[in-house]
C-alpha positions as CSV (number, residue, x, y, z in Angstrom):
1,X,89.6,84.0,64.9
2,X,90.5,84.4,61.0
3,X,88.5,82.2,58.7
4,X,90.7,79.9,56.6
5,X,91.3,81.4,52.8
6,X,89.2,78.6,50.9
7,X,85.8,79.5,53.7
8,X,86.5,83.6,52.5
9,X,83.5,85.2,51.0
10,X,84.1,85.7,46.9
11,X,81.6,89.0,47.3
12,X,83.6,92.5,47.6
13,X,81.1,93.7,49.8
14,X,81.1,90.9,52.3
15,X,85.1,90.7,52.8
16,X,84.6,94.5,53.8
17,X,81.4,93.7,56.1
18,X,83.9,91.2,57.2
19,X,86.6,93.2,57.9
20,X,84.9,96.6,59.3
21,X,83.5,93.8,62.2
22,X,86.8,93.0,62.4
23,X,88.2,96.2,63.4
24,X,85.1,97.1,65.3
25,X,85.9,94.0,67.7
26,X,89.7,95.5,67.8
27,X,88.6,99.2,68.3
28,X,86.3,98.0,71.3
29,X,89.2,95.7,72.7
30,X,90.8,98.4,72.7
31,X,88.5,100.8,74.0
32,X,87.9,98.4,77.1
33,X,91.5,98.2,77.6
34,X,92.3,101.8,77.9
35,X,89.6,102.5,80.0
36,X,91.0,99.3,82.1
37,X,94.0,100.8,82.4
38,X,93.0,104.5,83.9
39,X,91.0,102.7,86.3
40,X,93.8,100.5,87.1
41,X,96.3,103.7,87.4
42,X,93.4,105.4,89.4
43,X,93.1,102.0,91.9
44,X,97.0,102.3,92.7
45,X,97.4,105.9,93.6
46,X,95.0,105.3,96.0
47,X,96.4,102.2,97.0
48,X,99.5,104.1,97.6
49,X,98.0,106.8,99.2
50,X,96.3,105.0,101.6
51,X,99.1,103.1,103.0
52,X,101.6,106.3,103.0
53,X,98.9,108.0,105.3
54,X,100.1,106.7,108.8
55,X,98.0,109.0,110.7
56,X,94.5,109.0,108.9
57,X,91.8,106.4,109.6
58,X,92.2,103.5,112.4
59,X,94.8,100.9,110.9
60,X,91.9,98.9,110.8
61,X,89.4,100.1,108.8
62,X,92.1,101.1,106.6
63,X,93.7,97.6,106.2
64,X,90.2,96.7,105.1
65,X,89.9,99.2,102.9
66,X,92.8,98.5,101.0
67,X,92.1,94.8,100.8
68,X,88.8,95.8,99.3
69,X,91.0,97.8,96.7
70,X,93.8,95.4,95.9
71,X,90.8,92.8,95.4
72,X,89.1,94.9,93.1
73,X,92.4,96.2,91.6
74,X,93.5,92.8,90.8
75,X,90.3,91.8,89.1
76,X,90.7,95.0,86.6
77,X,94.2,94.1,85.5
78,X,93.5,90.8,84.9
79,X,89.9,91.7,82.8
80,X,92.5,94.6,81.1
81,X,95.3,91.9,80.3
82,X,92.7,89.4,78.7
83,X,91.6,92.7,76.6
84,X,95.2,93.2,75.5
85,X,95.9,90.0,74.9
86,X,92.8,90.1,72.8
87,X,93.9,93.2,71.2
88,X,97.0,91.9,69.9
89,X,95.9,88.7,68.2
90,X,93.9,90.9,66.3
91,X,96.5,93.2,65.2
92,X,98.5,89.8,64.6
93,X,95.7,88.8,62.4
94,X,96.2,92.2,60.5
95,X,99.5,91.3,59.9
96,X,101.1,93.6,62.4
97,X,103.8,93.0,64.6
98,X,105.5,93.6,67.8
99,X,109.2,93.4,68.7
100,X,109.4,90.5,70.7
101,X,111.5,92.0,73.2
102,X,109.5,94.7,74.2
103,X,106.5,94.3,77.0
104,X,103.2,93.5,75.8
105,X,100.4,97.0,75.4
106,X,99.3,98.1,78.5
107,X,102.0,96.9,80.9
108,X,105.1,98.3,82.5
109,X,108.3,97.8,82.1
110,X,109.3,94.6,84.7
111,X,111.9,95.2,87.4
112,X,114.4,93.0,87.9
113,X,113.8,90.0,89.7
114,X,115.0,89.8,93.5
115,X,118.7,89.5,94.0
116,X,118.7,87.2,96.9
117,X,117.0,84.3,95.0
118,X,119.6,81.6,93.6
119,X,120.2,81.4,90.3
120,X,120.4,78.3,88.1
121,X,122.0,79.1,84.8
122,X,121.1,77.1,81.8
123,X,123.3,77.4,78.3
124,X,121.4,77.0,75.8
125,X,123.6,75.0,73.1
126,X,125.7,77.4,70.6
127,X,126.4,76.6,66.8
128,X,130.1,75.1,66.5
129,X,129.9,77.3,63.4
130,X,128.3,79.9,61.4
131,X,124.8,78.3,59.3
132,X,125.4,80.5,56.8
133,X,129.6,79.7,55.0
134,X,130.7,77.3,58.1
135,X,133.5,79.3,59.0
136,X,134.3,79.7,62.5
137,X,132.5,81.7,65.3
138,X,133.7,83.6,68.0
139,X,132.0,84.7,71.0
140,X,130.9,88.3,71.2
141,X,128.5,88.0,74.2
142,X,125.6,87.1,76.1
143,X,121.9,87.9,76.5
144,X,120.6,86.4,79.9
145,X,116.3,86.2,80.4
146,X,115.5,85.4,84.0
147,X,112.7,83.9,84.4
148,X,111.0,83.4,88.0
149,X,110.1,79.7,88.7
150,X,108.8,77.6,92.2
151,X,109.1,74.1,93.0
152,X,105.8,73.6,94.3
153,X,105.2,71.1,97.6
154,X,107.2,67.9,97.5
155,X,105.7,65.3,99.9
156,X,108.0,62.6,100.8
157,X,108.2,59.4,103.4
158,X,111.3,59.6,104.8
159,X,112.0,56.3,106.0
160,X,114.7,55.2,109.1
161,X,116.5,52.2,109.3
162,X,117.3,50.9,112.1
163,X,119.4,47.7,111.7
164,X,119.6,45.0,114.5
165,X,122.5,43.0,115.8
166,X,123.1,40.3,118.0
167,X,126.4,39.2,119.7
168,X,127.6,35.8,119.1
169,X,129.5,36.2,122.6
170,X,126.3,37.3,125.1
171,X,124.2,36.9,122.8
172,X,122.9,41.2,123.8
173,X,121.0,42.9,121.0
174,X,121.8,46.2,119.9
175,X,119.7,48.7,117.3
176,X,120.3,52.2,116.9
177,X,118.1,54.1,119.1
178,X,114.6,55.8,117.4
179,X,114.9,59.1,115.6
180,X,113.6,62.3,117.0
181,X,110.3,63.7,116.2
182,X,108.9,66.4,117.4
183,X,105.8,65.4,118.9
184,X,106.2,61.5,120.4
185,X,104.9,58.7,118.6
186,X,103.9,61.0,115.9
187,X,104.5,60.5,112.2
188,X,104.8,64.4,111.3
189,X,108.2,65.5,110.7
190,X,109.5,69.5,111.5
191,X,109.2,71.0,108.1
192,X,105.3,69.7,108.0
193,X,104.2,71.2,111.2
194,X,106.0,74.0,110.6
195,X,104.1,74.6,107.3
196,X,100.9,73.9,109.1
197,X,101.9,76.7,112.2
198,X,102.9,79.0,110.4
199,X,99.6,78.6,107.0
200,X,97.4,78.8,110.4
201,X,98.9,81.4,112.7
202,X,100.9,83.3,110.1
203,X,98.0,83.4,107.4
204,X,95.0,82.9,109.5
205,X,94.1,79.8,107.1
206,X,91.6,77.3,109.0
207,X,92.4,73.8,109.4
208,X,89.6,72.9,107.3
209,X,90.9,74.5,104.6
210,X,94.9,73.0,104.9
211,X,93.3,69.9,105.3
212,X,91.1,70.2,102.0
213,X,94.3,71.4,100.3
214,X,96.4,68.6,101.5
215,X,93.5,66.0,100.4
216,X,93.5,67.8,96.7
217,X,97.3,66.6,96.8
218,X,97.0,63.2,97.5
219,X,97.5,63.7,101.3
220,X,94.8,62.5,103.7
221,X,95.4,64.4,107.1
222,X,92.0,65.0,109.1
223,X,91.3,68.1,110.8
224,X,91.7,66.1,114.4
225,X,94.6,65.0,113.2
226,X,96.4,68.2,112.5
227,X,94.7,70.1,115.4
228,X,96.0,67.3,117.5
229,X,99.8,67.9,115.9
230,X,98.8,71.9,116.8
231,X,97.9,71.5,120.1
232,X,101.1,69.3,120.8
233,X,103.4,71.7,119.2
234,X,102.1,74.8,121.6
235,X,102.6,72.9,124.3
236,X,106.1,72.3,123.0
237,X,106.7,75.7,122.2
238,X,105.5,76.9,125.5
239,X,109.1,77.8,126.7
240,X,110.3,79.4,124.2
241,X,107.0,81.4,124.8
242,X,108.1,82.2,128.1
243,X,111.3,83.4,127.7
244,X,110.5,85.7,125.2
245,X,107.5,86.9,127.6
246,X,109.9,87.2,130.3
247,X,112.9,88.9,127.8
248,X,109.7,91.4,126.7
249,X,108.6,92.5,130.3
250,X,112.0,92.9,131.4
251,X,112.8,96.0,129.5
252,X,112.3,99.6,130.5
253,X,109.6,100.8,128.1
254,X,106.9,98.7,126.1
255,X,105.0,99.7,123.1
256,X,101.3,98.4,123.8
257,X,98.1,98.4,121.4
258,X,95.2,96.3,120.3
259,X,92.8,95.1,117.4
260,X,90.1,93.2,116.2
261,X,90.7,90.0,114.2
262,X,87.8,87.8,112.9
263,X,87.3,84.6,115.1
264,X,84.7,81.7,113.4
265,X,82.2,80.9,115.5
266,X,79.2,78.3,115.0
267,X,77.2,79.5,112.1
268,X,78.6,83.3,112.6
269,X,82.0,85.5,112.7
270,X,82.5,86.7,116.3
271,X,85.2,89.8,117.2
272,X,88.0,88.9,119.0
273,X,90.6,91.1,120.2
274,X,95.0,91.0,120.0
275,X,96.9,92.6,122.3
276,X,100.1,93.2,121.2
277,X,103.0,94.2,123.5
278,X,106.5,95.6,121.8
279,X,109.9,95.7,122.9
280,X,112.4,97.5,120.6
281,X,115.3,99.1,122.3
282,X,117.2,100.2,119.0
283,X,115.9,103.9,118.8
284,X,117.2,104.1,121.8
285,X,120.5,102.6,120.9
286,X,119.6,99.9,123.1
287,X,121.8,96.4,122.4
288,X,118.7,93.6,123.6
289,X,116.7,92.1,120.4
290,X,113.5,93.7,119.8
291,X,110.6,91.4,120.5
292,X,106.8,91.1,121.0
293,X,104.5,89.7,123.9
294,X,100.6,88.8,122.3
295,X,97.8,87.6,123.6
296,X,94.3,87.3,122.8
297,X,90.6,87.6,124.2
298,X,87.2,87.8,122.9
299,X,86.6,91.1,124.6
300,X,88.4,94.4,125.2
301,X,87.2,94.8,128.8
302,X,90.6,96.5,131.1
303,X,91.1,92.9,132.9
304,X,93.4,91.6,130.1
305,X,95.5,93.9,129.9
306,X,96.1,94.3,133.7
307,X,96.8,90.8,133.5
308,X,98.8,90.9,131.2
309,X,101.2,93.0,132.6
310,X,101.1,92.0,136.3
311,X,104.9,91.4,136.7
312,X,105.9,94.8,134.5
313,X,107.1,98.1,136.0
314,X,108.1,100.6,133.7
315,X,107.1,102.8,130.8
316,X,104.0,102.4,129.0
317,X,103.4,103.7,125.5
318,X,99.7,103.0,124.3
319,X,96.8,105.1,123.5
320,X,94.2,106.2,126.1
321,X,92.2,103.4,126.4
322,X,90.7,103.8,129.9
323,X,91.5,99.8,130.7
324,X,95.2,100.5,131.0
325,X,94.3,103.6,133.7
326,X,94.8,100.5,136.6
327,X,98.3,100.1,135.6
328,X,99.0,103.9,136.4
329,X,98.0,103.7,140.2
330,X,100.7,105.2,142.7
331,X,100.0,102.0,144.8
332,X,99.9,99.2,142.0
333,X,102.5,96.2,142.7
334,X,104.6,95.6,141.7
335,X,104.7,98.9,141.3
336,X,103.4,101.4,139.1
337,X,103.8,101.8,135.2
338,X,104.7,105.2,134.0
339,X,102.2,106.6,131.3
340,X,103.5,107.8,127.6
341,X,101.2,109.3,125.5
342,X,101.4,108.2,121.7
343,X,102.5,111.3,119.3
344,X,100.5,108.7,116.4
345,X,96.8,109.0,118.5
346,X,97.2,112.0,119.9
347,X,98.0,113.9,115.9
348,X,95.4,111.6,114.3
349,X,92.3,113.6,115.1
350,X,94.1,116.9,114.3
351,X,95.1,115.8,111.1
352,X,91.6,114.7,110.2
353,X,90.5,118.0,111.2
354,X,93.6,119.5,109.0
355,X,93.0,116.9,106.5
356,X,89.7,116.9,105.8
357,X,88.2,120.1,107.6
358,X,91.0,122.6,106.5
359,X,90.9,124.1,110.3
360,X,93.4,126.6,110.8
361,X,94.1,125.7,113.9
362,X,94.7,121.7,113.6
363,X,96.9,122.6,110.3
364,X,99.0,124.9,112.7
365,X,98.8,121.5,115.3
366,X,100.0,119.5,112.8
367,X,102.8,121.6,111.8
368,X,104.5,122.2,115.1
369,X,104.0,118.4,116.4
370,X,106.0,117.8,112.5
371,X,108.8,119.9,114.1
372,X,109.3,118.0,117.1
373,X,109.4,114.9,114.9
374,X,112.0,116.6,112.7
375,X,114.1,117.0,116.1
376,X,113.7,113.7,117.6
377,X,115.0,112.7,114.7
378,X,118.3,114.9,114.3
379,X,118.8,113.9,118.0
380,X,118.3,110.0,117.8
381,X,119.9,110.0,114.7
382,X,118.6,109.3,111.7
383,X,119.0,105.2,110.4
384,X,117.6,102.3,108.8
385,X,114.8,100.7,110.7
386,X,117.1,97.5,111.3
387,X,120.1,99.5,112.4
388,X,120.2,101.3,116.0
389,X,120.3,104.4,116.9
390,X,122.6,107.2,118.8
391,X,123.1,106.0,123.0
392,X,121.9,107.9,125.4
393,X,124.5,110.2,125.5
394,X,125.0,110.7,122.1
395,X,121.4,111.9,122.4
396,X,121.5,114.1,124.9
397,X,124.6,115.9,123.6
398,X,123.1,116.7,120.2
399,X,119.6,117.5,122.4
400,X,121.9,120.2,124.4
401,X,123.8,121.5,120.9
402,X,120.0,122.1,119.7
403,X,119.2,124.1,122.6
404,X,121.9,126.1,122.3
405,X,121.5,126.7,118.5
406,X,117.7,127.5,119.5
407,X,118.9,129.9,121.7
């Protein structure tokens, strides 16, 4: 900070001691910034090389890697944007400028903000005419800054009247009857537990926590309160859970895999295991919703997943986990589940080996397994991930064309 003009020094020498520290402090500012900033450019390619490799480490040391990265990532810009910030109050102090339009040192040019948001357009009140001779103004244009804003949690009591009357004839009284809640005789209201279902199941944040976050906003809810209002809503959801179990096992081919996810446990952090099972028709050009079945145990042992799918017969694409080998039986009921072999295992190890190893063989692997991907996806047709692709015989025409031009 500058010292006021009356506090200066009167001594030549000391107003330049003064102002070499000055710079000094801006050259190392500076310094720490730029060296900040490779880091920071260093961080990201990594970042983005790490999640465009699909087929290198198991997805989940990799997602923790990259956690690990983006943590340390985001504590480098912000240490690099205090230094620029640092940096240009002293060149302020210097007396030199920046245009006021362009982004601060050190940061890149913002994209625009999503189109899908609303916009709420505020005028900001025009001269009725000119400051400088008063004549009158006409309007060449507009500049429009967007600025990205959130209404942060509103709690509210919403409060239901229902009004009683009597008859003057029969003297019968009638109300209104009660409004709906989701869980009887409880006070939460659908937006609340849905806040709480999805902070828990979708984010993995403890009750503990939501209820400590609700408390720091006025809002007393205990943690056997809101793991009360959890338990009722899965039992209320358990249909909808069952059809989508029974719309997921009814298909022809599932997509099945599993991972590890942190459970808390007394005193510790235990491993617990999801199973996830996928149906998604639309590479197939397949008209049914896509859709997943999960479940989870604190073990990986091959009883889940044969329980799991006890009802299913069809095609099975997982990895070759030996506790899905039960499911493969000629004499399983209801009967037996035709095994696929995963392109995405079965290339990882040979791209390791081609990655990391350079084997001529494995890069030669790699290369050929590429082709049939390139094939696939001529023949299934090539489309957005939301959009579906060619029908069966679509497919199988281009498949035979192919041949042919092979031939």
């Amino acid at each position: 900070m500058t010292a006021a003009p009356n506090t200066l020094p009167d001594d030549i020498d000391a107003l330049r001691a003064a102002l070499a520290a000055e710079q000094l402090a801006r050259r190392e500012a500076e310094a720490r910034a730029s060296g900040a900033e490779a880091m920071v450019a260093h961080l990201k390619l990594l970042i983005a090389r790490l999640k465009r490799d699909k087929y290198g480490a198991s997805s989940e040391r990799g997602r923790k890697l990259i956690d690990q990265l983006e943590l340390e990532l985001g504590e480098l810009v912000s240490a690099a944007s205090e230094d620029a910030a640092q940096a240009e109050k002293a060149a302020d102090q210097q007396g030199r400028t920046r245009r006021p339009d362009s982004p601060p040192r050190g940061q890149p040019v913002r994209a625009p903000l999503p189109a899908h948001l609303p916009r709420e357009r505020v005028v900001v009140p025009s001269p009725t005419a000119c400051p400088c001779c008063g004549g009158k103004l006409s309007k060449l244009g507009e500049d429009v800054t967007e600025t990205l804003e959130v209404e942060p949690i509103r709690w509210r009591v919403i409060q239901t009247v229902r009004e009683k009357f009597s008859c003057r004839s029969c003297e019968t009284i009638t109300q209104p009857p009660a409004p709906f809640h989701p869980i009887a005789c409880g006070r939460a209201g659908p937006n609340l537990l849905a806040m709480i279902l999805e902070a828990k199941f979708g984010q993995h944040l403890p009750l503990n926590r939501q209820s400590d976050t609700y408390a720091r906003q006025g809002i007393e809810l205990s943690v056997s309160t809101i793991a009360d209002w959890v338990g009722a809503c899965t039992a209320n959801l358990a249909p909808l859970n069952a059809m989508i179990d029974e719309h997921v096992q009814a298909a022809e081919r599932l997509h099945g895999d599993d991972t590890t996810v942190p459970v808390l446990a007394r005193g510790k952090t235990i491993t617990g295991r999801v199973w996830t099972y996928v149906r998604d028709d639309r590479p197939f050009g397949g008209p049914a919703p896509p859709a997943a079945m999960f479940r989870y145990s604190r073990d990986r042992t091959a009883e889940h997943p044969n329980r799991h799918l006890a009802g299913y017969a069809g095609i099975l694409q997982a990895d070759a986990y030996a506790g899905y080998n039960a499911l493969y039986e000629a004499d399983r009921q209801p009967g037996p589940i035709t095994e696929a072999t995963c392109w995405a295992h079965s290339r990882r190890k040979l791209f390791e080996l081609a990655e990391l190893s350079r084997a001529p063989l494995a890069i030669e692997a790699v290369r050929r397994i590429d082709a049939i991907f390139d094939a696939e996806r001529a023949i299934n047709g090539f489309a957005p991930r939301d959009a579906p692709g060619r029908p069966p015989a679509a497919r199988r025409t281009a498949g035979h064309r192919a041949r042919r031009l092979d031939a």
